[in-house]
C-alpha positions as CSV (number, residue, x, y, z in Angstrom):
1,X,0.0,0.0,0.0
2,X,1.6,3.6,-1.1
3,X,1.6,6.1,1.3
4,X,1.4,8.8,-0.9
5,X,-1.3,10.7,-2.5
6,X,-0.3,9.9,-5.9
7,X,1.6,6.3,-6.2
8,X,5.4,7.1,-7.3
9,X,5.4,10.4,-6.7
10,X,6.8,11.4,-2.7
11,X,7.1,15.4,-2.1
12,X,9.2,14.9,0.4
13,X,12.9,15.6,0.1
14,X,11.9,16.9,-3.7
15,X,11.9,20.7,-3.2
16,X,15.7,22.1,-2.7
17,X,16.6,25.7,-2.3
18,X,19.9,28.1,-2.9
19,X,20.7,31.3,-1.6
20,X,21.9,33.3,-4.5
21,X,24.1,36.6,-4.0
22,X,22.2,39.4,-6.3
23,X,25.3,40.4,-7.4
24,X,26.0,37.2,-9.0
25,X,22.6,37.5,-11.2
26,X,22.9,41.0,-12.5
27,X,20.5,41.4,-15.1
28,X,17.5,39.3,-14.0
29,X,13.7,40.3,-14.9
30,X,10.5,38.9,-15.4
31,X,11.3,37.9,-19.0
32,X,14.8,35.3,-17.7
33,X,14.1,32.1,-19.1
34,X,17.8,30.3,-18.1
35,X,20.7,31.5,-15.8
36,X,24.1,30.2,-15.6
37,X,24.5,26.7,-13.6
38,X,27.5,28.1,-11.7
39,X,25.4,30.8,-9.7
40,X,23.2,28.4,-8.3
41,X,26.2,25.7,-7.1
42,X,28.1,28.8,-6.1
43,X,25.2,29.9,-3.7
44,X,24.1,28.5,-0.5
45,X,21.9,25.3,0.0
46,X,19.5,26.2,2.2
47,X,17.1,23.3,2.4
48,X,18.9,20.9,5.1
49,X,18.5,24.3,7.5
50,X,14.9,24.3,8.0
51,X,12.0,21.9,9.1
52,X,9.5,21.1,6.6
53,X,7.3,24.1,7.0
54,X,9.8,26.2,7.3
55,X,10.1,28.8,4.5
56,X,6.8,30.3,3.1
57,X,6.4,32.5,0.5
58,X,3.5,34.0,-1.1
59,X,2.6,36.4,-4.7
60,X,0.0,39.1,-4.1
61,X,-1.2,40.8,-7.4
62,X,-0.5,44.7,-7.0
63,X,-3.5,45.8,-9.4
64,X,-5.6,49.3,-10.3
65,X,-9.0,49.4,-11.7
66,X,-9.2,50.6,-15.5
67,X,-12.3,51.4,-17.5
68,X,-12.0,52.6,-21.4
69,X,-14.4,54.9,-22.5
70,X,-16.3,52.2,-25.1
71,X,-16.1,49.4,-21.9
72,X,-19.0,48.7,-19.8
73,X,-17.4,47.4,-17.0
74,X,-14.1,48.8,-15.5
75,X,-11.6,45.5,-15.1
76,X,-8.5,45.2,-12.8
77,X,-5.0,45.3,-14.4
78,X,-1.9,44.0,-13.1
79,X,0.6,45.9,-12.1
80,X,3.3,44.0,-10.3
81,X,3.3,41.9,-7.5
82,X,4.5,41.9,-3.5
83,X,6.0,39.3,-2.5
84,X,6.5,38.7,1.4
85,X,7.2,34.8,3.2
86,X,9.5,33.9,6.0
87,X,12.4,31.3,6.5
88,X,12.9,29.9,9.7
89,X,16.8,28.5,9.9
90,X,18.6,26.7,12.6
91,X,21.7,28.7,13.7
92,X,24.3,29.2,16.9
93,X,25.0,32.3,18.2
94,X,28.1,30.8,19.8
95,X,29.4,30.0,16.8
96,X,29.1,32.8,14.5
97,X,33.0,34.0,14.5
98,X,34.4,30.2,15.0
99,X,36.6,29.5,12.3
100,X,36.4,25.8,12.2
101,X,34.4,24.0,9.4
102,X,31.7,22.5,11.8
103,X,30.9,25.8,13.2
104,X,30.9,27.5,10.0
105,X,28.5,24.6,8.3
106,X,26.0,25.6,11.0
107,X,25.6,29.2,10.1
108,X,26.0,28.8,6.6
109,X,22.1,29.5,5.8
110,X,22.3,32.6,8.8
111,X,25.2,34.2,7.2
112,X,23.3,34.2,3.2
113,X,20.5,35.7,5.1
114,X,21.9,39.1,6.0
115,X,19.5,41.5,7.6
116,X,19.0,43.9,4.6
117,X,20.9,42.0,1.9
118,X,19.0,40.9,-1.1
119,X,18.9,37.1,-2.5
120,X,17.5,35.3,-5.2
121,X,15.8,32.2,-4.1
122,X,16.2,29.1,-6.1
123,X,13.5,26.9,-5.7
124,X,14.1,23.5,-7.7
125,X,10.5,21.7,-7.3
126,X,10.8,18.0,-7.9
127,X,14.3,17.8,-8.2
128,X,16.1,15.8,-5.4
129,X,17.7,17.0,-2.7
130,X,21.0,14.6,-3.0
131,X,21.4,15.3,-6.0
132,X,23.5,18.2,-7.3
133,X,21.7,20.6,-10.1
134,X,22.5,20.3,-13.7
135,X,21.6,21.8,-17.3
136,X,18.3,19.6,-16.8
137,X,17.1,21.4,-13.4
138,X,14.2,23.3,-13.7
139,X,13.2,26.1,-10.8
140,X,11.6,28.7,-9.7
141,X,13.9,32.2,-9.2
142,X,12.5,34.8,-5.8
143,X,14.5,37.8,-5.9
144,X,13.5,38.6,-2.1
145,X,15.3,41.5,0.7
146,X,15.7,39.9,4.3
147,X,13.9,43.1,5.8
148,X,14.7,41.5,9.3
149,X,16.2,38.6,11.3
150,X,14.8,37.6,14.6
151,X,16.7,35.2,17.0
152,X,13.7,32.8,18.1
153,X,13.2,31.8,21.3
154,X,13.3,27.3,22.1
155,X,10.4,26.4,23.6
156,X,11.6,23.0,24.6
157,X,15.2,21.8,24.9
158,X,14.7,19.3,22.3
159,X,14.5,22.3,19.7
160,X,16.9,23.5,17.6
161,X,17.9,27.0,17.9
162,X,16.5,29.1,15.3
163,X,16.4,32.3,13.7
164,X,13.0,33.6,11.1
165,X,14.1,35.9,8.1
166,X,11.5,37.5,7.2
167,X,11.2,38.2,3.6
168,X,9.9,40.9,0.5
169,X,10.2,41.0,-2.8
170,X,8.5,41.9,-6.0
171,X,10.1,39.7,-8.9
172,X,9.0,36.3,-9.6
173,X,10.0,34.2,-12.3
174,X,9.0,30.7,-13.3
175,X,10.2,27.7,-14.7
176,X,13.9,29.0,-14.5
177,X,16.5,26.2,-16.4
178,X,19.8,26.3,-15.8
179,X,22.9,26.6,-18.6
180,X,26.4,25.4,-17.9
181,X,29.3,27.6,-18.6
């Protein structure tokens, strides 16, 4: 018996993300249809720092209401878009200026994140997580500004200690494929 909605097909562990540095994708807009392979190994992995759950982000339609002289009924254009989400990220205080490779591994995803710094988001849906990208990945590119950080609070000492970016943006684009070289 499948445990899974759809038999063969397991979301889980199919939705990796990278960190991208804006100044490595200079001349993105709404019309990109590829970028260059080497921006998105080059950024940070972010996926294996949050729970599932964990980043959200969300389009909202910026529109204004038009009505030309000949039409009965005024209709709503789009304008552009706000973006906003959050990512929550395990990180360690404690460790932030340590210079040895575990305790930089930890705050990898806290140190993309700056508070006011800008990222694009690589979102490769369906693609595995083990499994590094290549000229076949497909995803979905955020351009988002980390308008604040906030160092949560555990509520048990099981948890992991975390830290929420909180996120806004207003450039979306789609179905994104990557091109080596």
């Amino acid at each position: 018996m499948s445990t899974t909605a759809i038999p063969g097909i397991v979301a889980a562990g199919r939705q990796p993300v990278w960190a991208i540095d804006v100044a490595d994708l200079p001349d993105i807009t709404d019309d990109t249809t590829s970028i260059p392979l080497t921006a998105v190994t080059a950024g940070q992995k972010l996926d294996c720092y949050y729970d599932f759950g964990g980043l959200t982000l969300d389009r909202t339609a910026n529109t204004r209401s038009r009505q030309r002289a000949c039409q009965k009924v005024a209709e709503e254009i789009k304008i552009g878009e706000t973006i906003s989400g959050t990512l929550t990220i395990v990180w360690d205080q404690q460790k932030l200026n340590s210079e040895t490779p575990e305790d930089q591994a930890i705050n990898a995803a806290y140190k993309a994140l700056p508070e006011g710094g800008e990222v694009f988001l690589f979102i490769a849906h369906g693609w595995d997580q083990d499994v590094a990208p290549d000229a076949t990945t497909v995803g979905d590119l955020w351009r988002v500004r980390v308008s604040q950080i906030a160092h949560l609070m555990a509520a048990s000492a099981e948890e992991d200690i975390m830290a929420r970016a909180d996120l806004a943006g207003s450039l979306f684009v789609p179905n994104v494929t990557l091109t080596a070289g």
